[in-house]
N, C-alpha and C positions, 0 to 999 in steps of 0.2 A: 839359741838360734841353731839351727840343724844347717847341715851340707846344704841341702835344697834353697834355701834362703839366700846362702850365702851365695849360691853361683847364681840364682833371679838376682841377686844386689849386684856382683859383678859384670851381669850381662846386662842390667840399667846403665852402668857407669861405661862398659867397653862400647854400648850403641850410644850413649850421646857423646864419648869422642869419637867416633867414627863418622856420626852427623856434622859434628864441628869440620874434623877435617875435612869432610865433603864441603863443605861450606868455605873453608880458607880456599882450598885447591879451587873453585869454581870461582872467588874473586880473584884470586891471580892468573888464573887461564884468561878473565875477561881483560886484566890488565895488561894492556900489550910491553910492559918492563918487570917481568918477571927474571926470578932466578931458576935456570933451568936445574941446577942442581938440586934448589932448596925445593922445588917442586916435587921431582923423580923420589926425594926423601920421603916428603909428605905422604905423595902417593904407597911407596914401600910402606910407611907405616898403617895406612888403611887397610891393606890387604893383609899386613901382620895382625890387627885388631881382627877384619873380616876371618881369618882363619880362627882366632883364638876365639872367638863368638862360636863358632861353626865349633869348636870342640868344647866349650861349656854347655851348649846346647844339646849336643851327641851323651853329654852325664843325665844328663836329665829324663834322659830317651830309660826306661826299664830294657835292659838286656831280655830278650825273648827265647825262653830255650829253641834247638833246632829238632 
């Protein structure tokens, strides 16, 4: 399996938890007895995933000389 594979497998796996957590975070927004804590976590961890996507993605890009 080469590098390229590896980060396309990676970034299959980082976007379906990222979907998931979209998906907890929007049934506990509609539930009005949430944990605001356990929320602001969840969220924190999306935007950790959302970045780490955003720089698997950035390897994948060929560097272009200038």
């Amino acid at each position: 399996m080469t590098d390229v594979q590896d980060i396309q497998r990676r970034l299959i796996e980082l976007d379906v938890e990222h979907r998931d957590l979209d998906a907890v975070i929007d049934l506990l927004t509609l539930d009005g007895h949430h944990d605001q804590l356990q929320l602001r976590r969840l969220k924190k961890r999306k935007l950790q995933l959302k970045d780490h996507i955003t720089l698997l993605k950035m390897q994948l890009v060929p560097d272009v000389p200038a």
